[in-house]
Rosetta silent file (secondary structure, phi, psi, omega in degrees, C-alpha in Angstrom):
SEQUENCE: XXXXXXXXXXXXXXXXXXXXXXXXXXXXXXXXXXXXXXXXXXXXXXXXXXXXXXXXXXXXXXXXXXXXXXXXXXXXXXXXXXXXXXXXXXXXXXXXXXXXXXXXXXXXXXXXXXXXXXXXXXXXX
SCORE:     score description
SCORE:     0.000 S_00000001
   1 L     0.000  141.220 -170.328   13.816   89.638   53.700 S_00000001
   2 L  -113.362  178.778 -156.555   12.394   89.157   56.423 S_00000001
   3 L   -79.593  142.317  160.986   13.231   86.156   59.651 S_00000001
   4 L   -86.273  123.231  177.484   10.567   83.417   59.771 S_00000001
   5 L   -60.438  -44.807  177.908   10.052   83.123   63.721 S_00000001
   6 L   -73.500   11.279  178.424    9.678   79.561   63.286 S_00000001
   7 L   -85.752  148.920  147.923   13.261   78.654   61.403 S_00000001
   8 L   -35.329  100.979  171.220   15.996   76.633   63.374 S_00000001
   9 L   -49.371  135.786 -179.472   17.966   79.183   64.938 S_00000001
  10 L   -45.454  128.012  170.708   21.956   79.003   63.161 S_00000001
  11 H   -87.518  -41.670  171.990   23.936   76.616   65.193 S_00000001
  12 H   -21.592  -47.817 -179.735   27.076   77.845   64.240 S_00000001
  13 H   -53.855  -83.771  175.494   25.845   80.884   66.447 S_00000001
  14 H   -27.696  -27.309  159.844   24.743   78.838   69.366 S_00000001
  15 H   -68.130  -35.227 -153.847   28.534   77.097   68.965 S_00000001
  16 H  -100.141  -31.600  147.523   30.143   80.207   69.083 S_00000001
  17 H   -70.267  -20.207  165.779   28.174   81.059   72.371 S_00000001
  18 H   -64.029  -61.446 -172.054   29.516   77.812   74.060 S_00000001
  19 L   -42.854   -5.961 -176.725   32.944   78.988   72.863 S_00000001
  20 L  -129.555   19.274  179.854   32.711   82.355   74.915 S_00000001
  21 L    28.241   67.002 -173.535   30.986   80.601   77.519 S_00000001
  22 L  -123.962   93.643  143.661   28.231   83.036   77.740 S_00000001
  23 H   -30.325  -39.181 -161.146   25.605   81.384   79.857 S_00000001
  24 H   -89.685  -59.833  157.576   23.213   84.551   78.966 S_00000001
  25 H   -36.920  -52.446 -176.370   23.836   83.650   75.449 S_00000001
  26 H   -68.057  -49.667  175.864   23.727   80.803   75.172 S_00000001
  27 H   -57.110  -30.935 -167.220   19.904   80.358   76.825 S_00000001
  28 L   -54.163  -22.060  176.106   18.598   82.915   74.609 S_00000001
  29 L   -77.305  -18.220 -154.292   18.499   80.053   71.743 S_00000001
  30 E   -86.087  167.835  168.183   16.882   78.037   74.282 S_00000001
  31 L   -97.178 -174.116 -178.038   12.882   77.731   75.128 S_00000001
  32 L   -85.901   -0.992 -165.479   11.738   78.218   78.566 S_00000001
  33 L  -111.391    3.994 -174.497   10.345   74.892   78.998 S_00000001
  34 L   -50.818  131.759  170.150   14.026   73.311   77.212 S_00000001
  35 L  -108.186  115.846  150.928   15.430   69.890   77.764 S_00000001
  36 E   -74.649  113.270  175.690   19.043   68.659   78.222 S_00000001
  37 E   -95.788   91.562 -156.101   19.994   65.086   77.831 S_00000001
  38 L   -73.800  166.895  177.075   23.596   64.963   79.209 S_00000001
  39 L  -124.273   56.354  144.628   25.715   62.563   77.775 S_00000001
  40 L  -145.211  152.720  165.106   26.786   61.048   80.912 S_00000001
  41 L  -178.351 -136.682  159.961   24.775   59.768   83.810 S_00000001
  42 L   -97.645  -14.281  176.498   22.755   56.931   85.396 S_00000001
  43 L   -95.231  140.574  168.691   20.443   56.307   82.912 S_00000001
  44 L   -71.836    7.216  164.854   21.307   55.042   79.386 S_00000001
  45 L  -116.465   10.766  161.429   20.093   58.710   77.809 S_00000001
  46 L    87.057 -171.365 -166.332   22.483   60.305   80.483 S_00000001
  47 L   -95.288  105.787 -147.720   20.889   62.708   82.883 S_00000001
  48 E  -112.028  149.324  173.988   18.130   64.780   81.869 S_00000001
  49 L  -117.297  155.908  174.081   17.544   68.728   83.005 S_00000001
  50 L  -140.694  115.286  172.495   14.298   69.980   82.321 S_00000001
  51 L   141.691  125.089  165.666   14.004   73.425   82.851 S_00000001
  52 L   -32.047  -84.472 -168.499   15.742   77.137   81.734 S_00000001
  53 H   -45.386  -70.353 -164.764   17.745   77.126   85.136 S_00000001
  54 H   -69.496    6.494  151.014   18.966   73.492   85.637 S_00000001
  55 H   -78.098  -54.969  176.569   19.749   73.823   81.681 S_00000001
  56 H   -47.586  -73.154 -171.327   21.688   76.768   82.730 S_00000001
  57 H   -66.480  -17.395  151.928   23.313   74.917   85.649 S_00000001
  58 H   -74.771  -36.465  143.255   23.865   71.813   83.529 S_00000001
  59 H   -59.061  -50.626  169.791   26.057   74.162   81.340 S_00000001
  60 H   -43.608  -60.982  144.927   27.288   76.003   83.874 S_00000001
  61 H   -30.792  -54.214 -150.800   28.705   72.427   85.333 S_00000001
  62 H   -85.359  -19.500 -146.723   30.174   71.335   81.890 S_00000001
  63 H   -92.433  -48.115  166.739   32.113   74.853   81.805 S_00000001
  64 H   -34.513  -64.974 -173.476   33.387   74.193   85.573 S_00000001
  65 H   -77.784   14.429  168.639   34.665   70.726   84.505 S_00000001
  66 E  -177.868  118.171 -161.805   36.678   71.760   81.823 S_00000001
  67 L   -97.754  -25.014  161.904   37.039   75.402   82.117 S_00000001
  68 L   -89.883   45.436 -178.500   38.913   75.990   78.645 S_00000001
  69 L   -66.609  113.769  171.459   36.443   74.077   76.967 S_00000001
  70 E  -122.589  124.107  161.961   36.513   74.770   73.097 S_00000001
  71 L   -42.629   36.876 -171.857   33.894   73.434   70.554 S_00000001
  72 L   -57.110  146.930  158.026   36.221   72.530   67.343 S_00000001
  73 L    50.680   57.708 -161.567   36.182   71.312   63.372 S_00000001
  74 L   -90.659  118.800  132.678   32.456   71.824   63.726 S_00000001
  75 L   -84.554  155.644 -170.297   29.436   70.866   61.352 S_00000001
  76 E  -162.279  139.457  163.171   25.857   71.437   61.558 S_00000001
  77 E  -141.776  162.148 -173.092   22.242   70.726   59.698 S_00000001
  78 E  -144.744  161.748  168.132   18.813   71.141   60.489 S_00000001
  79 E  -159.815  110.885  139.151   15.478   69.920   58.179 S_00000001
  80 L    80.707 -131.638 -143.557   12.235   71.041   59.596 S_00000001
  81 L   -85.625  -25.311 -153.665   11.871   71.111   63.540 S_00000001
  82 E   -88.518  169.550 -171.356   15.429   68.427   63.864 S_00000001
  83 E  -168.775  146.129  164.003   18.705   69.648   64.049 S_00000001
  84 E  -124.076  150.043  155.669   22.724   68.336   64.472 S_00000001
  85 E  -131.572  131.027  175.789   25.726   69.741   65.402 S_00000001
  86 L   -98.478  155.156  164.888   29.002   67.272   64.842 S_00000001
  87 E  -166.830 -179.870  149.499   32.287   68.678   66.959 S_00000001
  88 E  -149.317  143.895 -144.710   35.276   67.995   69.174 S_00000001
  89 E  -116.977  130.590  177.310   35.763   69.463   72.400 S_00000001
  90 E  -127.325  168.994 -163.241   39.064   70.056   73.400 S_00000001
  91 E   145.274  160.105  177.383   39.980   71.670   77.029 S_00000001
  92 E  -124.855  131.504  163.185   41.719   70.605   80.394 S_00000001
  93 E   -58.910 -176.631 -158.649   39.643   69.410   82.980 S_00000001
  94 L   -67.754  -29.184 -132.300   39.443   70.739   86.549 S_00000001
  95 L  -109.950   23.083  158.053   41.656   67.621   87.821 S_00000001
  96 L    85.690  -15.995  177.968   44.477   69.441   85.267 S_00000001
  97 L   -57.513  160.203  142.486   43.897   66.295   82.593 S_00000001
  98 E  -124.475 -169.387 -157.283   43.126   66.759   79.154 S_00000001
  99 E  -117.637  144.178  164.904   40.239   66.252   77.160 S_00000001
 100 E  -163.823  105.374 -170.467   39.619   65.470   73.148 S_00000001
 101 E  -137.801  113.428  175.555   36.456   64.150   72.336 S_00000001
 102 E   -63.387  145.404  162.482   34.084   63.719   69.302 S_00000001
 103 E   161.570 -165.750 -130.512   30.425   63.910   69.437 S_00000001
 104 E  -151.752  140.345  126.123   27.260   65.403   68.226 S_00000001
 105 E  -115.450  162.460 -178.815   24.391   66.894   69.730 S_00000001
 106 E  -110.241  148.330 -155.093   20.817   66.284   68.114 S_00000001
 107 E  -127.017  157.347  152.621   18.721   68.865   68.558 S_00000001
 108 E  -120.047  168.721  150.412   14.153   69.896   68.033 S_00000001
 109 L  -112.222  123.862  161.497   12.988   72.762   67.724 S_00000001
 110 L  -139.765  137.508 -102.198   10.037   74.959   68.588 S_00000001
 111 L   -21.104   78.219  171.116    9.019   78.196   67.188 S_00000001
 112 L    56.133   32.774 -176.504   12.241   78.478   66.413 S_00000001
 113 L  -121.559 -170.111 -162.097   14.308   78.101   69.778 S_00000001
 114 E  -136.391  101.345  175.428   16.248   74.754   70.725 S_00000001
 115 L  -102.980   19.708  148.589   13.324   72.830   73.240 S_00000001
 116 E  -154.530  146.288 -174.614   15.653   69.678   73.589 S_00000001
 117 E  -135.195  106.244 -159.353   19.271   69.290   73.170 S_00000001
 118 E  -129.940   99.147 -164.386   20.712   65.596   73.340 S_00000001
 119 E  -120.196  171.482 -164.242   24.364   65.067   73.309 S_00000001
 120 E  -130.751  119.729 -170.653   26.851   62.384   72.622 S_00000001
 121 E  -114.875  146.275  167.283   30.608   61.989   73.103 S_00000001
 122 L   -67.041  100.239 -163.057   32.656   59.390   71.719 S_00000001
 123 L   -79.795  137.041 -144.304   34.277   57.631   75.037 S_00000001
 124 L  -123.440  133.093 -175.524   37.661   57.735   74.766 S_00000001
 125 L  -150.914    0.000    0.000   39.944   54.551   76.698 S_00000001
C-alpha cells in the first residue's frame, strides 16, 4: 500500500531520533519553514525558533544541556494535521544535576512533516 505524502509522520520515529540525538534525523521530519516553541523562556509560550537552522540549534542546545538526555514511558496521537507526544525526559545536566521531567509536545503538520512543535515540561520544585 502505498504512503499518503500528506499523513503525520510516526512520532514514535521522530522519538527515537531525539534518543540517538541525531540532529540530521531528527530535521528530516521537520519542514523547512518549522517552528519551535521552547518550553522555557521570556515569553509565556517560551522562546520561539523559526527556521530549519535555529530549530536545529534549539535542539542542538537542549542536547548540550543535558547531554544523556533520554525520551521515556512515551505516548503519542495524531487526528488530521494535530499531533501529541506525552514523555519523561530523564538525563544529567551539564552542571552534573539530574533531571526527571514530564511533559508533552503538541505538534501540526504540513504535507506531512512537523511545521510547529510546542513543548511543555512539568516544573519540578
Amino acid at each position: 500500500m502505498p504512503v499518503d505524502p500528506e499523513a503525520p509522520p510516526p512520532l514514535q520515529a521522530l522519538l527515537d531520533a531525539f534518543n540517538t540525538h541525531d540532529l540530521d534525523a531528527i530535521m528530516a521530519f521537520f519542514t523547512e519553514d518549522c517552528v519551535f516553541d521552547t518550553p522555557r523562556g521570556s515569553a509565556p509560550g517560551g522562546r520561539r525558533l523559526v527556521g530549519r537552522e535555529a530549530v536545529r540549534a534549539g535542539f542542538r542546545a537542549r542536547f548540550e544541556g543535558i547531554p544523556d538526555i533520554a525520551y521515556e514511558d512515551a505516548r503519542h496521537w495524531t487526528a488530521g494535521d494535530r499531533g501529541v507526544s506525552e514523555w519523561t525526559i530523564r538525563g544529567t545536566q551539564a552542571s552534573g544535576a539530574p533531571i526527571e521531567v514530564r511533559g508533552c509536545d503538541l505538534f501540526e503538520f504540513t504535507h506531512g512533516k512537523v511545521s510547529r512543535k510546542d513543548s511543555f515540561w512539568k516544573l519540578v520544585e
